[in-house]
PQR file of N, CA, C, O and H, with PARSE charges and radii, in Angstrom:
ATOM      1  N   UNK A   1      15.440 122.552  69.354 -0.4000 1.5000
ATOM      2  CA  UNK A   1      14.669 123.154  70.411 -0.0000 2.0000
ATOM      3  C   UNK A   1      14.918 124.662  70.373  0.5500 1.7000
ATOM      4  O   UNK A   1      15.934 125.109  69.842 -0.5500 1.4000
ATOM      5  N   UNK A   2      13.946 125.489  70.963 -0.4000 1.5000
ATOM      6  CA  UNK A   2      13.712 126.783  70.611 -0.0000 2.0000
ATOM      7  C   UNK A   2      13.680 127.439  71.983  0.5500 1.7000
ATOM      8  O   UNK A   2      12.763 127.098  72.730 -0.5500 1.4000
ATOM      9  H   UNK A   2      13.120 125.127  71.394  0.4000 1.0000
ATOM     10  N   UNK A   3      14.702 128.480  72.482 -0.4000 1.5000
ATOM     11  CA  UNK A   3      14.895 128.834  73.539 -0.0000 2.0000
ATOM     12  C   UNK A   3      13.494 129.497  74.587  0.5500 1.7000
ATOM     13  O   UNK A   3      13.354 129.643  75.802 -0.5500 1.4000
ATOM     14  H   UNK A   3      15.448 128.757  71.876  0.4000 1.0000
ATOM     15  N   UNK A   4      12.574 129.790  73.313 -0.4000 1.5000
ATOM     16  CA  UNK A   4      10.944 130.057  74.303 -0.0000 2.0000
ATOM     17  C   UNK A   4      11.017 128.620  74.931  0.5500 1.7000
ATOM     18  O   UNK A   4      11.076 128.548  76.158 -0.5500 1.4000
ATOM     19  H   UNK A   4      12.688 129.671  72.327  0.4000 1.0000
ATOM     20  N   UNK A   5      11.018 127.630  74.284 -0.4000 1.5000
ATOM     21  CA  UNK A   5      10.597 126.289  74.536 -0.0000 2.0000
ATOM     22  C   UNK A   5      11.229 125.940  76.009  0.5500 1.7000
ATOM     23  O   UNK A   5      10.653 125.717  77.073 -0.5500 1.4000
ATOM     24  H   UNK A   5      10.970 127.689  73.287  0.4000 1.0000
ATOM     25  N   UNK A   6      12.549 125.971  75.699 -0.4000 1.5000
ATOM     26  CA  UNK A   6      13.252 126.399  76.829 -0.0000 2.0000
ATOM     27  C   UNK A   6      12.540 127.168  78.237  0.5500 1.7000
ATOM     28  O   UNK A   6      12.430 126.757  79.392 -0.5500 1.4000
ATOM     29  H   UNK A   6      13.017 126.152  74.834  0.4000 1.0000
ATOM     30  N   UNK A   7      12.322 127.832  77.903 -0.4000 1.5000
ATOM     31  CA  UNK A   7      11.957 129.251  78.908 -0.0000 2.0000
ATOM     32  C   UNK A   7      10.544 128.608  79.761  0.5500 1.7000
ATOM     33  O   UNK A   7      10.429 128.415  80.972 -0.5500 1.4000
ATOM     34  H   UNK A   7      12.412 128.166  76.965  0.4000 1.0000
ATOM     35  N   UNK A   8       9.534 128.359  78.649 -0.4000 1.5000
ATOM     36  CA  UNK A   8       8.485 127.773  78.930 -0.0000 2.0000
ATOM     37  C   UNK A   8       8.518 126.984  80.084  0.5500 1.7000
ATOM     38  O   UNK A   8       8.117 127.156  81.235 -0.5500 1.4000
ATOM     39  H   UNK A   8       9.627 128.516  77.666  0.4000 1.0000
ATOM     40  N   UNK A   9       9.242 125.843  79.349 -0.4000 1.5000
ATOM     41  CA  UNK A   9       9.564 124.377  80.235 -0.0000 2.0000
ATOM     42  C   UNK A   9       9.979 124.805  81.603  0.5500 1.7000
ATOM     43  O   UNK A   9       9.126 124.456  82.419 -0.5500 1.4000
ATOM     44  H   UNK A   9       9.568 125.703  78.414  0.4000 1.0000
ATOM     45  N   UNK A  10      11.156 125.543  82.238 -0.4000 1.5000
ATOM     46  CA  UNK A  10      11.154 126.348  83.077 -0.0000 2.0000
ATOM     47  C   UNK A  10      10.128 127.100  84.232  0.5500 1.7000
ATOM     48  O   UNK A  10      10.193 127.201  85.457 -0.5500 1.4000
ATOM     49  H   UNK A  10      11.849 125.826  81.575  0.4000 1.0000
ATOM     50  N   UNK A  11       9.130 127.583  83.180 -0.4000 1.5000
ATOM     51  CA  UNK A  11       7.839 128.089  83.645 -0.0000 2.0000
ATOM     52  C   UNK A  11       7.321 127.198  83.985  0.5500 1.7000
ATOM     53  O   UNK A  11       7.039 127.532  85.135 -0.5500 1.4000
ATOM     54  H   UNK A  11       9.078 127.501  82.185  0.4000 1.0000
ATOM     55  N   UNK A  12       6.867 126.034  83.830 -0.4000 1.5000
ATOM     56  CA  UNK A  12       6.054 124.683  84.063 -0.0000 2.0000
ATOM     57  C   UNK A  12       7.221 124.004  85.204  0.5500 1.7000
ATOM     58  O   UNK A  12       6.652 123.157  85.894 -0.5500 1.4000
ATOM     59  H   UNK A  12       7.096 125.763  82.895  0.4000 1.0000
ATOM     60  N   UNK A  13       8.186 124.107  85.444 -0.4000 1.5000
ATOM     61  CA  UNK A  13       9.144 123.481  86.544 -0.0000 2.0000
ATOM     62  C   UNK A  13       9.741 122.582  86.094  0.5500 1.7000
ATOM     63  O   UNK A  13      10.353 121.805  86.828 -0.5500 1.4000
ATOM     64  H   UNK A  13       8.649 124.795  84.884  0.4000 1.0000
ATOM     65  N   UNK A  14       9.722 122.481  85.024 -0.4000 1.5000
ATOM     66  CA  UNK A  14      10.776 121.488  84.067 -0.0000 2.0000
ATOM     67  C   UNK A  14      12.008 121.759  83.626  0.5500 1.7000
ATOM     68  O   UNK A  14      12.174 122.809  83.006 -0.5500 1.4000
ATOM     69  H   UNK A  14       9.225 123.111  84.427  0.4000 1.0000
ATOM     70  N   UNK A  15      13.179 120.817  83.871 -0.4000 1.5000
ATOM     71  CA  UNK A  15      14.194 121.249  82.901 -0.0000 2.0000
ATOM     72  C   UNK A  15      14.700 120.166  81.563  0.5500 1.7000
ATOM     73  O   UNK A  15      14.958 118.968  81.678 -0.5500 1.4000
ATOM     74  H   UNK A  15      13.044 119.964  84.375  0.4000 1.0000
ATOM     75  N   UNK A  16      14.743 120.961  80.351 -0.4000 1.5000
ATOM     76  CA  UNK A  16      14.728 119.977  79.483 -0.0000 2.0000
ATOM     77  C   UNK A  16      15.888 120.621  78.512  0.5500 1.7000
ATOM     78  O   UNK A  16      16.212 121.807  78.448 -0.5500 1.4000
ATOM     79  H   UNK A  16      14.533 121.934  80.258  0.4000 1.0000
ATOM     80  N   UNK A  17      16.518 119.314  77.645 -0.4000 1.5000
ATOM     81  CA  UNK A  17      17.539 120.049  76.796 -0.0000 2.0000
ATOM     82  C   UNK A  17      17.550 119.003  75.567  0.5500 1.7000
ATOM     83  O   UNK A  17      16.557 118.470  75.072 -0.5500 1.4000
ATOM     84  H   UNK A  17      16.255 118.350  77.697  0.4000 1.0000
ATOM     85  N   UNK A  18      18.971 118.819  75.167 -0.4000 1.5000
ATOM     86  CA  UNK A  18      18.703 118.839  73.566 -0.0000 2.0000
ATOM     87  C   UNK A  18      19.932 117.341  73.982  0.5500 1.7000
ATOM     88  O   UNK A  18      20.668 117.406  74.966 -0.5500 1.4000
ATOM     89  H   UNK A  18      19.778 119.251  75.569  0.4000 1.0000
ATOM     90  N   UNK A  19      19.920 115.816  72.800 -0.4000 1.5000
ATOM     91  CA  UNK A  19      20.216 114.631  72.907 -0.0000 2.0000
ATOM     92  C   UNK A  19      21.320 114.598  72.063  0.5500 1.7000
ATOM     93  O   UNK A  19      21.037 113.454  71.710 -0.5500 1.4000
ATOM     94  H   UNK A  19      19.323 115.763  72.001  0.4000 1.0000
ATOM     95  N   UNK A  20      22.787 114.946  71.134 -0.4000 1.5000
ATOM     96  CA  UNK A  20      23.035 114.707  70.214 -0.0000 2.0000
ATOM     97  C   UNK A  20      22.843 113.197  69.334  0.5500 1.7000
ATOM     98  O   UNK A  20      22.881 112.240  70.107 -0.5500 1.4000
ATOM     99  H   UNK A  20      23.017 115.876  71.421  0.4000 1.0000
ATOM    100  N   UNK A  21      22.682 112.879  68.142 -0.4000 1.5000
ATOM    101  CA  UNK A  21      22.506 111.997  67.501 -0.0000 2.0000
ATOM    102  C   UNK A  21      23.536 111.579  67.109  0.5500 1.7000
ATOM    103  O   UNK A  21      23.422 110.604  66.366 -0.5500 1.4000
ATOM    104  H   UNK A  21      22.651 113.657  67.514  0.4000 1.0000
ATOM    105  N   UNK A  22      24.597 111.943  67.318 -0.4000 1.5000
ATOM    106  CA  UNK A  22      25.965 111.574  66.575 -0.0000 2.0000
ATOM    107  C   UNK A  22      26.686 110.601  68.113  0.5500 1.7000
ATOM    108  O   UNK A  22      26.963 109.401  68.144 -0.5500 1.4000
ATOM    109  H   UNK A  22      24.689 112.735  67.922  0.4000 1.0000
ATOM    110  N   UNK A  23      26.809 111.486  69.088 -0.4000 1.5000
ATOM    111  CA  UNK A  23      27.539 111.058  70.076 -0.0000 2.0000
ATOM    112  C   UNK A  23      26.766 110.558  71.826  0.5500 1.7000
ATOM    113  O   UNK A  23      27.139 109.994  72.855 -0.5500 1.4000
ATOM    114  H   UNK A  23      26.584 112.460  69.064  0.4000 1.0000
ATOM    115  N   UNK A  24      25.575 111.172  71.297 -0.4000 1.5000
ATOM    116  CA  UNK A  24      24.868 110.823  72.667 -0.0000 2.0000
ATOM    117  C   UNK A  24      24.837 111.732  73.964  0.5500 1.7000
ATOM    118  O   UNK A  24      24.235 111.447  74.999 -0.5500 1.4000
ATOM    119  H   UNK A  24      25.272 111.630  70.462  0.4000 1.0000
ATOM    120  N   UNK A  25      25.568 112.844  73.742 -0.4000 1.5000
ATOM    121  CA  UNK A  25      25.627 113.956  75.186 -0.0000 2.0000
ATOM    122  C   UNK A  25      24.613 114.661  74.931  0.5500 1.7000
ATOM    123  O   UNK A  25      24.233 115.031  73.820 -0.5500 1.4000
ATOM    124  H   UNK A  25      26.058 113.076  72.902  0.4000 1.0000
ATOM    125  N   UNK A  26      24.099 114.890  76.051 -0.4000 1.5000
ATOM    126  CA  UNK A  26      23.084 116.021  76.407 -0.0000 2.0000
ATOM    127  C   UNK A  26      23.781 117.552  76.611  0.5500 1.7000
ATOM    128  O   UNK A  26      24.944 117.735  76.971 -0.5500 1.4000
ATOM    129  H   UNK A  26      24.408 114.589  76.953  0.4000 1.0000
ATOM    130  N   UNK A  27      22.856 118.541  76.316 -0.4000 1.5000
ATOM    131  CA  UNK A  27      23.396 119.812  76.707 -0.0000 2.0000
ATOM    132  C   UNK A  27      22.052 120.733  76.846  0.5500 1.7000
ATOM    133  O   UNK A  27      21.021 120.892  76.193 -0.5500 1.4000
ATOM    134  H   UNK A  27      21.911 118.393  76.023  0.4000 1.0000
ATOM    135  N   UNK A  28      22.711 121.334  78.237 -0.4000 1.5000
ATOM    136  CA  UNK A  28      21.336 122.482  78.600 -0.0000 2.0000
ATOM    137  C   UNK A  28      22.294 123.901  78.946  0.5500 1.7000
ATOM    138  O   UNK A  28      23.331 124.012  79.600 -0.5500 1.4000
ATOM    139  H   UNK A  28      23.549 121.204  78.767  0.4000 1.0000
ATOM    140  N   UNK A  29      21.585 124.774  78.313 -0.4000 1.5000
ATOM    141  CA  UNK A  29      20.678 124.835  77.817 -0.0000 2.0000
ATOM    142  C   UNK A  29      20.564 124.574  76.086  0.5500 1.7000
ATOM    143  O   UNK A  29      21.159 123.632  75.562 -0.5500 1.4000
ATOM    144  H   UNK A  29      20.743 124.684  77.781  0.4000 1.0000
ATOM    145  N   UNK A  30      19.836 125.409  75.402 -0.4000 1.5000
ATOM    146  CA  UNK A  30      19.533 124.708  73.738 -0.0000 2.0000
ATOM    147  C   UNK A  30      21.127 125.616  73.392  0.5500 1.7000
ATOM    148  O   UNK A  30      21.538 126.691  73.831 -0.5500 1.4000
ATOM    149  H   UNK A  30      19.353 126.174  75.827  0.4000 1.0000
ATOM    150  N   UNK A  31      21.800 124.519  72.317 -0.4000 1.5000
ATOM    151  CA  UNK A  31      22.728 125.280  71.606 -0.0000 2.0000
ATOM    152  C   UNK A  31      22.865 124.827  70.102  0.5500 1.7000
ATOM    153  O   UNK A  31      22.214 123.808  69.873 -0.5500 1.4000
ATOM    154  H   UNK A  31      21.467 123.646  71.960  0.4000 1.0000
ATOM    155  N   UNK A  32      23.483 125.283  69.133 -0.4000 1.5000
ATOM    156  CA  UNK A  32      23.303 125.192  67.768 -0.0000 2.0000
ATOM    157  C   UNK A  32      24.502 124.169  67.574  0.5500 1.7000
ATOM    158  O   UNK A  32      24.873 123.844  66.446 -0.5500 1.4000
ATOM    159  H   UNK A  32      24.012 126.111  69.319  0.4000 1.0000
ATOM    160  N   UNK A  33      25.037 123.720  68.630 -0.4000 1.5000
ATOM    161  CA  UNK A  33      25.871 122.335  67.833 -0.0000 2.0000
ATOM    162  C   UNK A  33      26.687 121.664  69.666  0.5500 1.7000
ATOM    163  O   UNK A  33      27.131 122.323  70.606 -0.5500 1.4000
ATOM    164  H   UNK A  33      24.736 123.983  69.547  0.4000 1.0000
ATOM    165  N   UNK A  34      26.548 119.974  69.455 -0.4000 1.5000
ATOM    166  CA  UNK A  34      27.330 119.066  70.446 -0.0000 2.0000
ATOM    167  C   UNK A  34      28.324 120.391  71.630  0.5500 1.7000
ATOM    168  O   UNK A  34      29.052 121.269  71.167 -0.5500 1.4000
ATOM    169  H   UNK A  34      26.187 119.438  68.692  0.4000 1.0000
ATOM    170  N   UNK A  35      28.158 120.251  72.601 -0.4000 1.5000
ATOM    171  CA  UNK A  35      29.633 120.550  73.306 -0.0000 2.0000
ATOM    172  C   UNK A  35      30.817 119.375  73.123  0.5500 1.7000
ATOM    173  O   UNK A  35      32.038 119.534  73.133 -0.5500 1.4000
ATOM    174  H   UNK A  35      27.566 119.538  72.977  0.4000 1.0000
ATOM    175  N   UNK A  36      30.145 118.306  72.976 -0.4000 1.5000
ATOM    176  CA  UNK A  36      31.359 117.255  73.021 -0.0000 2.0000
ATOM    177  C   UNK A  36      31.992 116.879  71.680  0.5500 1.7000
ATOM    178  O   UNK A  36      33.097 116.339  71.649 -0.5500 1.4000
ATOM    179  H   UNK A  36      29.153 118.177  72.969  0.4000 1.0000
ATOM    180  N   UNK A  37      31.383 117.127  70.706 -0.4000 1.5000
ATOM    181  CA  UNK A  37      31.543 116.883  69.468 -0.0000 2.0000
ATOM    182  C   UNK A  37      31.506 117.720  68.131  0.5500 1.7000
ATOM    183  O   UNK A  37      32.027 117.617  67.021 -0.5500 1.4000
ATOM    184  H   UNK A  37      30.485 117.566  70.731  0.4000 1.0000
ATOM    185  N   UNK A  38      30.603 118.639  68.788 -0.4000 1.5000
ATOM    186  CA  UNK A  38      30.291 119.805  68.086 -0.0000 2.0000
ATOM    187  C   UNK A  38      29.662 119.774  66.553  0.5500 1.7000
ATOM    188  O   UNK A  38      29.874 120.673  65.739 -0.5500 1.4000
ATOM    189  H   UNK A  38      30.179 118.722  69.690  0.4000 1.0000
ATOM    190  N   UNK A  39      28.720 118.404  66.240 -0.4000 1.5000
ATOM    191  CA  UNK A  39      27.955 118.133  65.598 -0.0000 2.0000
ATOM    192  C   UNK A  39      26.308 118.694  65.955  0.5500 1.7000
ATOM    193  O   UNK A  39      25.597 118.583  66.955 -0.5500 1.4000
ATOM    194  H   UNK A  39      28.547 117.674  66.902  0.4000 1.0000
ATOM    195  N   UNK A  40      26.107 119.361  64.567 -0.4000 1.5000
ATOM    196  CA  UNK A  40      25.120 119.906  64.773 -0.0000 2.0000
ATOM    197  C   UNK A  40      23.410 119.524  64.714  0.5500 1.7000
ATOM    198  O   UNK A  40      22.324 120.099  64.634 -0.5500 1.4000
ATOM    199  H   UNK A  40      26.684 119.451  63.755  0.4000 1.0000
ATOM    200  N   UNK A  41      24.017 118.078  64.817 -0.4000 1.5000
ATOM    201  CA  UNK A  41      22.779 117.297  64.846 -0.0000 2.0000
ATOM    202  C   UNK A  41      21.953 116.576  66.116  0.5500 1.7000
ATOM    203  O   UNK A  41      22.150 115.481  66.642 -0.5500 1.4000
ATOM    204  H   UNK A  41      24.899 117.611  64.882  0.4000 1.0000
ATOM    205  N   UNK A  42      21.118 117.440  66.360 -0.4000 1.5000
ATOM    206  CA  UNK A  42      20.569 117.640  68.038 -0.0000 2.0000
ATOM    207  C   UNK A  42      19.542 117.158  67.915  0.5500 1.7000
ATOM    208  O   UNK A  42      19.377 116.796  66.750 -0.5500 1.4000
ATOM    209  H   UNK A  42      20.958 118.329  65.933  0.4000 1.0000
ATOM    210  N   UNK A  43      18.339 116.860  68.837 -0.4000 1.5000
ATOM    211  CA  UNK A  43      17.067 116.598  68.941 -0.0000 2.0000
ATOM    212  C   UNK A  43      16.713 117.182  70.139  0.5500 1.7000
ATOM    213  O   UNK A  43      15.550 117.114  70.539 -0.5500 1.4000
ATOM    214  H   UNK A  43      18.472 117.154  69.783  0.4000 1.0000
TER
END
Protein backbone atom coordinates (compact mmCIF):
# COMPACT_ATOMS: atom_id res chain seq x y z
CA UNK A 1 0.00 0.00 0.00
CA UNK A 2 1.06 3.46 -1.02
CA UNK A 3 0.86 6.25 1.50
CA UNK A 4 -1.38 8.56 -1.21
CA UNK A 5 -3.56 5.47 -0.91
CA UNK A 6 -3.41 5.96 2.56
CA UNK A 7 -4.14 9.65 2.55
CA UNK A 8 -6.93 9.18 0.05
CA UNK A 9 -8.77 6.55 2.08
CA UNK A 10 -8.71 9.14 4.86
CA UNK A 11 -10.20 11.67 2.47
CA UNK A 12 -13.17 9.30 1.73
CA UNK A 13 -13.52 8.63 5.80
CA UNK A 14 -11.92 5.44 5.73
CA UNK A 15 -9.25 3.93 7.67
CA UNK A 16 -7.35 1.21 6.08
CA UNK A 17 -3.91 -0.56 6.56
CA UNK A 18 -1.73 -3.29 5.57
CA UNK A 19 -2.44 -7.59 6.79
CA UNK A 20 1.01 -9.35 7.27
CA UNK A 21 1.13 -12.77 5.47
CA UNK A 22 3.57 -14.35 7.60
CA UNK A 23 2.00 -13.62 11.07
CA UNK A 24 -1.37 -12.07 10.65
CA UNK A 25 -1.03 -8.42 12.47
CA UNK A 26 -2.32 -5.51 11.04
CA UNK A 27 -0.50 -2.15 11.05
CA UNK A 28 -1.65 1.47 10.35
CA UNK A 29 -0.40 3.32 9.09
CA UNK A 30 1.49 1.69 5.66
CA UNK A 31 5.03 0.51 6.73
CA UNK A 32 7.80 -1.38 4.78
CA UNK A 33 7.90 -4.43 7.12
CA UNK A 34 5.51 -6.46 10.25
CA UNK A 35 5.74 -4.44 13.65
CA UNK A 36 5.36 -7.83 15.17
CA UNK A 37 7.58 -9.75 13.13
CA UNK A 38 9.14 -7.53 10.97
CA UNK A 39 8.55 -9.54 7.80
CA UNK A 40 8.26 -7.70 4.90
CA UNK A 41 5.57 -9.40 3.42
CA UNK A 42 2.36 -7.19 3.68
CA UNK A 43 -0.80 -6.89 1.66
Amino acid sequence: MKFKEFFDSLLDGKLIGQKCKDCGAYTCPPKACCDNCGSRNLE
